[in-house]
Backbone as CSV, one residue per row, in Angstrom:
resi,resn,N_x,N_y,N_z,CA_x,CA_y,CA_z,C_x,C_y,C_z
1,UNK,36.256,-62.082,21.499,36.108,-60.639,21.397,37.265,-60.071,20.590
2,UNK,37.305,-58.845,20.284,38.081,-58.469,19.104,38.952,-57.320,20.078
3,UNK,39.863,-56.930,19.604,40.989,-56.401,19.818,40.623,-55.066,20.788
4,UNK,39.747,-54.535,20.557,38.962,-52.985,21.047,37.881,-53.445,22.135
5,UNK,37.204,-54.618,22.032,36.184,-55.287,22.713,36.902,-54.920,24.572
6,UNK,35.401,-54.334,25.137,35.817,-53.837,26.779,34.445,-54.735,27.385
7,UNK,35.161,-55.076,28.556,33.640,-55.423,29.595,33.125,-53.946,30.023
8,UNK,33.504,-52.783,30.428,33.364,-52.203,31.534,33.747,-50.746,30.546
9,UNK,32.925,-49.747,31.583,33.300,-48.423,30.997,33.772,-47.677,32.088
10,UNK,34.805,-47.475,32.747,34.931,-47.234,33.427,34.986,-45.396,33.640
11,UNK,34.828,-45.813,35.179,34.782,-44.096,35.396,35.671,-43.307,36.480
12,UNK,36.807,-42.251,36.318,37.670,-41.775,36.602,37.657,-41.027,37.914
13,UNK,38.549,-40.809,38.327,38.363,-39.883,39.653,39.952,-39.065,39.324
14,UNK,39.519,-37.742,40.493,40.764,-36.849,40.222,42.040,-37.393,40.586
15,UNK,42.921,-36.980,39.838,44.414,-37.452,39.948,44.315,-38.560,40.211
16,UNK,43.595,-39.871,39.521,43.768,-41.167,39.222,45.177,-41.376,37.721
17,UNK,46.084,-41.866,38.519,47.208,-42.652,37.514,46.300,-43.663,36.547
18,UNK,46.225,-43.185,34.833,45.329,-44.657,34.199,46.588,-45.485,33.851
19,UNK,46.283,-46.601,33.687,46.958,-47.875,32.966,47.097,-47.892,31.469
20,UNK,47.951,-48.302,31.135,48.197,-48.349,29.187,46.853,-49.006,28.971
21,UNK,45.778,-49.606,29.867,44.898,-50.631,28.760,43.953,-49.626,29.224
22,UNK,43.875,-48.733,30.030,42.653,-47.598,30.749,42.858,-46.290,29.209
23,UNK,44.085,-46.250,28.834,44.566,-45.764,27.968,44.163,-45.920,26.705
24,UNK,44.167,-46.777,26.638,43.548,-47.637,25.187,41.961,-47.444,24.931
25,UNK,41.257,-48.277,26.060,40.024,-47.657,26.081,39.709,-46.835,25.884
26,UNK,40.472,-45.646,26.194,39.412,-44.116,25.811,39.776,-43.623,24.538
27,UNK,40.604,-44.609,23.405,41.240,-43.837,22.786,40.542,-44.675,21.342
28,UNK,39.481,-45.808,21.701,39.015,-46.549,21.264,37.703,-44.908,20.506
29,UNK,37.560,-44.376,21.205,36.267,-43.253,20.976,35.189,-44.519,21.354
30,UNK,34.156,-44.366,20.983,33.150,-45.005,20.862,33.596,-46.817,21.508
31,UNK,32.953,-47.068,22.950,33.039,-48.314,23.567,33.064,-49.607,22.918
32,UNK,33.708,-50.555,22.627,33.125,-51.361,21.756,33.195,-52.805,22.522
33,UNK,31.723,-53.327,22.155,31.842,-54.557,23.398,31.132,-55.866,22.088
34,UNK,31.400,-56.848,22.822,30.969,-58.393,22.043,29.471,-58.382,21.547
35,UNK,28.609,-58.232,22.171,26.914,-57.903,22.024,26.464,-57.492,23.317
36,UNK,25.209,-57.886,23.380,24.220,-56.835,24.168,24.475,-56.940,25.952
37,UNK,24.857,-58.375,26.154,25.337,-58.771,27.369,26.393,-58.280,27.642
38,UNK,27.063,-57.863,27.441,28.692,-57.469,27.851,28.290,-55.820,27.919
39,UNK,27.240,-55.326,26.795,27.064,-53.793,26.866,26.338,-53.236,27.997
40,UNK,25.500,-54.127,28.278,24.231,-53.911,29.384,25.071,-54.335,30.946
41,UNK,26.293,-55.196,30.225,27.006,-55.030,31.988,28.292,-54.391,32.257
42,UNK,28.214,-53.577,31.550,29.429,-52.337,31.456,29.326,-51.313,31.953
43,UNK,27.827,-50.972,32.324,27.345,-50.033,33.058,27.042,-49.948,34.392
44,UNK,27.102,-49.144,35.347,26.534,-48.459,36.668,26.922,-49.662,37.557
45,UNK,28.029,-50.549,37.714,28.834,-50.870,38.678,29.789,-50.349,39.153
46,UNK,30.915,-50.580,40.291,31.684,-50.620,40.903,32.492,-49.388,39.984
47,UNK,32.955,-48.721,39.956,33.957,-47.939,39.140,33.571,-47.875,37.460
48,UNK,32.194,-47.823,37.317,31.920,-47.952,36.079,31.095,-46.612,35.689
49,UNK,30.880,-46.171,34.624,30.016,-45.060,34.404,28.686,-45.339,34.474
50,UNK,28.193,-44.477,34.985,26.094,-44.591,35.067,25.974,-44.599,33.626
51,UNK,24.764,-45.539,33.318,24.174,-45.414,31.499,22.944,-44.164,31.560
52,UNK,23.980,-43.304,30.230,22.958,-42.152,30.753,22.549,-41.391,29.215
53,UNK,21.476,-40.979,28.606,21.238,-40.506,27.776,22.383,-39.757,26.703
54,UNK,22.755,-40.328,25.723,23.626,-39.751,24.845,24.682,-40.820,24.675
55,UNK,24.680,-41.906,25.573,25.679,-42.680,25.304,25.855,-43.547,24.218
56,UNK,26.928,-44.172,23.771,26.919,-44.660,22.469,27.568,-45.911,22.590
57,UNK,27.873,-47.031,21.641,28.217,-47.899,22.136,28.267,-48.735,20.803
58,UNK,29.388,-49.683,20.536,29.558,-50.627,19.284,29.635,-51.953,19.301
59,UNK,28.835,-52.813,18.431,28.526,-53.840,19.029,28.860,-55.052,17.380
60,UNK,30.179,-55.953,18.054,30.816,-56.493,17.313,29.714,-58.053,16.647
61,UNK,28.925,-58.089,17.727,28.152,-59.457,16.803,26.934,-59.152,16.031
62,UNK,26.677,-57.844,15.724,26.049,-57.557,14.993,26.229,-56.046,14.088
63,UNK,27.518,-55.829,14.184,28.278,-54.898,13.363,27.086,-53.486,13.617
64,UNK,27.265,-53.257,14.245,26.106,-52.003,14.594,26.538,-51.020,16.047
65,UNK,26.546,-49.344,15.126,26.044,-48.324,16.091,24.973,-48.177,16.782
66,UNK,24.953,-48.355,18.383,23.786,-48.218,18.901,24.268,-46.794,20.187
67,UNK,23.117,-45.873,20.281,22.824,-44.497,20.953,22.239,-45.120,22.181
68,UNK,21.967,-44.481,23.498,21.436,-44.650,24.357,20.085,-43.295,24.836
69,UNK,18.757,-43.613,24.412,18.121,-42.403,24.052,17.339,-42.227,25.771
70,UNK,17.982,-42.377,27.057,17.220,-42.113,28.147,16.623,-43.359,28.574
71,UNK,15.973,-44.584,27.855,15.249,-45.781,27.901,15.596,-46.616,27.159
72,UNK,15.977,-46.889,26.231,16.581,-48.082,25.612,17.747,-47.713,24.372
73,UNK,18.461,-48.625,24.112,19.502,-48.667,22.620,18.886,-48.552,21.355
74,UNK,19.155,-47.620,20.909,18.782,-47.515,19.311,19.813,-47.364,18.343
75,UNK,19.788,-48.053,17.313,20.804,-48.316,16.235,20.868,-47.231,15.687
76,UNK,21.923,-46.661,14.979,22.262,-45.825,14.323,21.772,-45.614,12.835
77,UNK,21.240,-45.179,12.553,20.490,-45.331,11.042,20.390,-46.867,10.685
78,UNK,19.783,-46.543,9.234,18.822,-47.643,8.522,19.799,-48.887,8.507
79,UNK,19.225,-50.093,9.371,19.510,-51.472,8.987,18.831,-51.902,7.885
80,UNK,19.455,-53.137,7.108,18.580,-53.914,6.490,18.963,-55.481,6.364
81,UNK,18.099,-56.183,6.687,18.849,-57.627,6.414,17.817,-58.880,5.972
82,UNK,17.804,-59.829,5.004,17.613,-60.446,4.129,17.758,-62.169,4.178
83,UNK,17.094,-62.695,3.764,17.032,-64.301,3.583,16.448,-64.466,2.596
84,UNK,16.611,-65.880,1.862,15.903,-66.302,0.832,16.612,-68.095,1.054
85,UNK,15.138,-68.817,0.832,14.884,-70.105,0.401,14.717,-70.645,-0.911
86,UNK,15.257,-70.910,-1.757,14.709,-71.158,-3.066,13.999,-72.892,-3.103
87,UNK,14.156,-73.649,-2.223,13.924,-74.931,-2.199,11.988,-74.918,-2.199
88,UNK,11.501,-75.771,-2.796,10.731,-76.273,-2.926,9.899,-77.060,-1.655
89,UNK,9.083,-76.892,-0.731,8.424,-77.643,0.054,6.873,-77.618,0.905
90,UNK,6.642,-78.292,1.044,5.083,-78.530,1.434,4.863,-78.673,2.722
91,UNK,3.794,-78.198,2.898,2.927,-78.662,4.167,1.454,-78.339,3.961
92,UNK,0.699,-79.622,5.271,-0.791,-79.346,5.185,-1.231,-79.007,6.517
93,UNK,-0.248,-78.429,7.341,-0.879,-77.858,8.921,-1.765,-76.798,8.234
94,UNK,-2.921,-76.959,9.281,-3.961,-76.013,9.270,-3.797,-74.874,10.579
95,UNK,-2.427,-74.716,10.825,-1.657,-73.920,11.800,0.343,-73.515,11.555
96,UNK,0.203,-72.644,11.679,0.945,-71.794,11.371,2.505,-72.199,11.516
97,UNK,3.137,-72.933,10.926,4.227,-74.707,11.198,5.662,-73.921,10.178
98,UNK,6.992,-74.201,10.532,7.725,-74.458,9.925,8.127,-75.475,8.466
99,UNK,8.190,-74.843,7.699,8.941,-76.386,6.821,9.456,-77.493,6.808
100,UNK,10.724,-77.862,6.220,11.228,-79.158,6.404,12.554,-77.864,6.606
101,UNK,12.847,-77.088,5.669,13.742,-76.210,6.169,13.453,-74.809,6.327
102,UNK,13.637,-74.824,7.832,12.739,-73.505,8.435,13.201,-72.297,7.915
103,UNK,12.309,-71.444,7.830,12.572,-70.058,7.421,12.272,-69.526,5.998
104,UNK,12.663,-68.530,5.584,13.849,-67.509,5.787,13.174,-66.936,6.978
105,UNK,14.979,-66.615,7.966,14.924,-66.198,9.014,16.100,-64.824,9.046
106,UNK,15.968,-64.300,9.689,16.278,-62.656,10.123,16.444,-62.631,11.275
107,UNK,17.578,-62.112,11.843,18.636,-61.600,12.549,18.510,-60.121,12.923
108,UNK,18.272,-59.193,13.677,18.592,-58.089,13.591,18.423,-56.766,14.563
109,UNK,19.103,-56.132,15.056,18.717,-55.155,15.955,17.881,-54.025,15.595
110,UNK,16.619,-53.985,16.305,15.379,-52.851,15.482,15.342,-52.040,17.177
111,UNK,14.814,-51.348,16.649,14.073,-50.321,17.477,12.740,-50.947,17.830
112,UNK,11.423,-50.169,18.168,10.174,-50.693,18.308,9.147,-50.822,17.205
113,UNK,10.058,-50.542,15.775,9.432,-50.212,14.460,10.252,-50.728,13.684
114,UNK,9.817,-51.807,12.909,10.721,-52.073,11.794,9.581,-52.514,10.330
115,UNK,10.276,-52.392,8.680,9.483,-52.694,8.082,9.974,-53.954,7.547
116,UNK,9.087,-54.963,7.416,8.766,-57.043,6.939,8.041,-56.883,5.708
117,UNK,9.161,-57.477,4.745,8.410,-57.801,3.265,8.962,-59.400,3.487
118,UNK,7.590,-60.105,3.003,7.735,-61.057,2.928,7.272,-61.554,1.249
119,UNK,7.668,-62.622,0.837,7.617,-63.248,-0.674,7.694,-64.562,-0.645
120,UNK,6.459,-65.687,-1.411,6.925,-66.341,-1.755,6.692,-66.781,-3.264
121,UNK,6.217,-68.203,-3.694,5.503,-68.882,-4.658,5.049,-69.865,-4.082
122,UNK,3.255,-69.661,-4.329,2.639,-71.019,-3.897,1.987,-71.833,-4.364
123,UNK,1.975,-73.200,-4.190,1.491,-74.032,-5.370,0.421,-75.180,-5.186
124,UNK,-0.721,-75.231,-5.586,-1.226,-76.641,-5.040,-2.530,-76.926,-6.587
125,UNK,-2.539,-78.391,-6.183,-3.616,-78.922,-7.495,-4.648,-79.424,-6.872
126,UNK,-5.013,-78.752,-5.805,-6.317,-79.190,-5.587,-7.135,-77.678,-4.890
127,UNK,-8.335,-77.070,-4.600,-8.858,-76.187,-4.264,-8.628,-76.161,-2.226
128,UNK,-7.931,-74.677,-2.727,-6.880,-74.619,-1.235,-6.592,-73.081,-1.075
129,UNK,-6.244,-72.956,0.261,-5.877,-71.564,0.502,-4.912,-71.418,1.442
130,UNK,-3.707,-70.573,0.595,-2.299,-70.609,1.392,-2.151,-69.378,2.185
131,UNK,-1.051,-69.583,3.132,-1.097,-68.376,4.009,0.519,-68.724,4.336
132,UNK,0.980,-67.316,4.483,2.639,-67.275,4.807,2.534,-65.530,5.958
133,UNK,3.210,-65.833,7.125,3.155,-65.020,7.912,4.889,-65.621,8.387
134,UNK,5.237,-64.645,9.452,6.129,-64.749,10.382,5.776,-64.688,12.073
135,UNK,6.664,-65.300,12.769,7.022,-64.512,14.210,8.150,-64.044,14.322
136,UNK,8.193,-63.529,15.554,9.233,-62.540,16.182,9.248,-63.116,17.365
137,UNK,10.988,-63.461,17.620,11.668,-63.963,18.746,12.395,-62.774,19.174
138,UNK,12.725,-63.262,20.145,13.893,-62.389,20.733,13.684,-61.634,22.289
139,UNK,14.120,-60.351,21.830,13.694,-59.189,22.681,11.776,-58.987,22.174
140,UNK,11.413,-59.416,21.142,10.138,-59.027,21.369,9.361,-60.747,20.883
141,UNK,8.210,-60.524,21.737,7.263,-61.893,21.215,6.316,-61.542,20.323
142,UNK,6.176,-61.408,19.065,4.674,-61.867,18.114,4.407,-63.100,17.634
143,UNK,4.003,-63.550,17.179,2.697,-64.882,16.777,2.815,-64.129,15.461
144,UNK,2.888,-65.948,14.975,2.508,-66.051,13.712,1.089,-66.084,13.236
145,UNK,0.864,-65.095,12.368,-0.781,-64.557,11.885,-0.848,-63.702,12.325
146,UNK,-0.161,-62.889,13.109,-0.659,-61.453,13.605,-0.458,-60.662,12.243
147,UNK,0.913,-60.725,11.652,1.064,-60.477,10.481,1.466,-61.460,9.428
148,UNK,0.098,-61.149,8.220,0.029,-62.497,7.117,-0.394,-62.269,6.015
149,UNK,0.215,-62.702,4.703,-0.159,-62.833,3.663,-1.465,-62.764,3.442
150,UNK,-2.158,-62.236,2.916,-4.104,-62.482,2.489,-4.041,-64.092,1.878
151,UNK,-4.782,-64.489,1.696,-5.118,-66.074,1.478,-5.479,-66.122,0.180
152,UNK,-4.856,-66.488,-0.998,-5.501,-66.724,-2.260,-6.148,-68.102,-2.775
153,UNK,-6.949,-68.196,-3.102,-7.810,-68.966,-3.542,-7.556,-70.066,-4.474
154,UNK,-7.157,-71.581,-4.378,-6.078,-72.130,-5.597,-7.651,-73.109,-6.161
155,UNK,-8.147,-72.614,-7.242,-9.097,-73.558,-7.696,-8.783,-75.335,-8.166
156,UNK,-10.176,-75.911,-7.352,-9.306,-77.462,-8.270,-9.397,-77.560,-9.478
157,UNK,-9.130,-78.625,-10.186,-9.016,-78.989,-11.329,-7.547,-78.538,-12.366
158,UNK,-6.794,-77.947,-11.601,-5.360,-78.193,-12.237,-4.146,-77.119,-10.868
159,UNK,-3.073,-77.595,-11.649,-2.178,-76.738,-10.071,-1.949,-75.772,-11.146
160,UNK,-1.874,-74.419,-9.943,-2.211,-72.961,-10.193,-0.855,-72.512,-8.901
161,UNK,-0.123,-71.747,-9.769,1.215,-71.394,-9.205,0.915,-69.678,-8.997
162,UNK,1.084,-69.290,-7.303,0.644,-68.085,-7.758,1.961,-67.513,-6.811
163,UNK,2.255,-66.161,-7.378,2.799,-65.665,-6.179,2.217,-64.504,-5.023
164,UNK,2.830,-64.171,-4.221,2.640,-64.125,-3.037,4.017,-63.215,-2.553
165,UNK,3.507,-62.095,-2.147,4.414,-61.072,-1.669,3.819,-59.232,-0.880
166,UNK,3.871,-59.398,0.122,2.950,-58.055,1.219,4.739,-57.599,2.353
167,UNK,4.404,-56.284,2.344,5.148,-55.615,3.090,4.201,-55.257,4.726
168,UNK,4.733,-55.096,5.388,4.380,-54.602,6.352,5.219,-53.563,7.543
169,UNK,3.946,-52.471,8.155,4.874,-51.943,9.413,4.677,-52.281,10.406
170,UNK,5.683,-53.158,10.931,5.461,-53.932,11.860,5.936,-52.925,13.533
171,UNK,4.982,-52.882,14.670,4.953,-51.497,15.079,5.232,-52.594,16.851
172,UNK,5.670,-51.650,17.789,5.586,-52.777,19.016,5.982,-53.594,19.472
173,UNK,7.488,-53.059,18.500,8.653,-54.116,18.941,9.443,-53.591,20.221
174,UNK,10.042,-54.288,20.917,10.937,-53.953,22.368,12.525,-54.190,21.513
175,UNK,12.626,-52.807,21.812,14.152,-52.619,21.066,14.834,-54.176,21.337
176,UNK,16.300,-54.418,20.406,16.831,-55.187,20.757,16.755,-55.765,19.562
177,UNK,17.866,-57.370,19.863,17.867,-58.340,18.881,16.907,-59.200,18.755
178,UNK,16.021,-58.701,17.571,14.675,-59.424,16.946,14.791,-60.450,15.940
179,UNK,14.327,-61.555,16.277,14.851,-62.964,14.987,13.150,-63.225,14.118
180,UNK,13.518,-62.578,13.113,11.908,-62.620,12.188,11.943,-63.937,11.399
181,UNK,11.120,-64.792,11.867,11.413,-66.292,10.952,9.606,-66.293,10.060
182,UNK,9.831,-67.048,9.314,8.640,-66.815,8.281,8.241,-68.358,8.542
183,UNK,6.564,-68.185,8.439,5.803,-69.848,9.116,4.220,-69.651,7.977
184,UNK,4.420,-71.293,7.813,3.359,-71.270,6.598,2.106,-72.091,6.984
185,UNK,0.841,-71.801,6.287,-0.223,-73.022,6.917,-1.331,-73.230,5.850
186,UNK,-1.994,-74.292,5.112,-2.933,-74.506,4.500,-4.226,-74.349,5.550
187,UNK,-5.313,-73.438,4.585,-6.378,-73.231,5.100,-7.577,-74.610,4.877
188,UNK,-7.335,-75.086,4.500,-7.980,-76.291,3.930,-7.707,-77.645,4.857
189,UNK,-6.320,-77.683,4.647,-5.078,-79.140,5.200,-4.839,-80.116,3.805
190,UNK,-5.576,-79.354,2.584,-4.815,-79.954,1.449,-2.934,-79.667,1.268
191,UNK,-2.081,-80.161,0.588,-1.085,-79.851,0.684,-0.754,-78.545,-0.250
192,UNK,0.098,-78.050,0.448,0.040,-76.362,-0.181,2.167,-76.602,-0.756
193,UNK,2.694,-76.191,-1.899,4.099,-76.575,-1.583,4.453,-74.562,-1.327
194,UNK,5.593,-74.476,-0.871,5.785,-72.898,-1.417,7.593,-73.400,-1.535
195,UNK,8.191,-72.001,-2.971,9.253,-71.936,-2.943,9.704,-70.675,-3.036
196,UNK,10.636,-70.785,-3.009,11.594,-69.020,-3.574,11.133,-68.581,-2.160
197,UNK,11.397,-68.394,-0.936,10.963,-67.747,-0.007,11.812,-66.629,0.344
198,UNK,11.131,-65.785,1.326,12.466,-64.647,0.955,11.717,-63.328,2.205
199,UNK,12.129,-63.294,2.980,11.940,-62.297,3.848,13.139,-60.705,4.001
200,UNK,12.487,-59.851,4.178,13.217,-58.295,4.107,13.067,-57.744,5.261
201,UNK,13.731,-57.577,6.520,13.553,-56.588,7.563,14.344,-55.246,7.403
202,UNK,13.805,-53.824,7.178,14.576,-53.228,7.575,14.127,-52.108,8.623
203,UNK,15.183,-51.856,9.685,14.905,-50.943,10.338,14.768,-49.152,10.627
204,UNK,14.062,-48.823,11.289,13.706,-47.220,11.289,14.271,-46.497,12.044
């Protein structure tokens, strides 16, 4: 934890003597704790303040202002955060499978709304149909294919390099730290390769 980093928010009573580090704390402004575990147990114990609408709070493993709006943490204006694969690789699952090197994957604290651009290049020499979607770990669960690339059509008789790139608003997320990893699948089970991969989350 970093220099400002608190377990606890504590809460005062009249003509309480504070301590140089009770001192420090309040002088910090804005609470600042390690991540979400240390923030979520800083509250409404033993000599601690109730978590109560308006509260605010800074959170060192993911460099982010988060508000307390009555029901859950919301980040402070627009996140955005980014991956890219440039490697070259294949698969012929006819289900929705990782690579040889998984991802691009995303990191990030959203609200229940965030927007997913996904990109790749896909390639195959025989008549095939590729598909690139993601899931969502974390604080929220989606399945891969809920949201997905449309399927383009790779005719046989020579390899046909196409690209491949859809945004989405992805709606129905449970605030919190959401890990958006990107998962690929041939509609066929011919081999499909994709490269340049590259996922965009940003939040609302």
């Amino acid at each position: 934890m970093g220099a400002n980093a608190q377990t606890s928010v504590p809460k005062f009573v009249a003509a309480q003597v504070l301590t140089d580090t009770e001192m420090t704390q309040i002088n910090t402004g804005i609470p600042v704790f390690s991540g979400t575990t240390t923030r979520d147990a800083a509250f409404g114990g033993t000599g601690e303040k109730v978590l109560a609408e308006g509260q605010f709070a800074y959170l060192e493993d993911t460099n982010t202002t988060q508000y307390y709006d009555g029901s859950s943490w919301v980040s402070v204006g627009q996140q955005i955060k980014a991956d890219y694969i440039a490697t070259s690789q294949s698969t012929t699952s006819t289900s929705y499978t990782d690579l040889t090197t998984a991802g691009p994957t995303v990191t990030i604290t959203t609200g229940t709304t965030a927007y997913v651009t996904i990109q790749t290049i896909a390639a195959a020499n025989v008549a095939n149909r590729q598909y690139m979607s993601f899931a969502v770990s974390g604080a929220s669960t989606i399945s891969a294919g809920t949201y997905e690339i449309a399927p383009v059509y790779v005719p046989a008789g020579g390899e046909v390099t196409v690209p491949l790139v859809l945004s989405f608003v992805v709606t129905g997320l449970t605030a919190g730290s959401n890990t958006f990893t990107c998962k690929y699948k041939s509609l066929d089970g011919n081999a499909i390769t994709f490269a340049k991969r590259y996922i965009q989350v940003v939040t609302v």
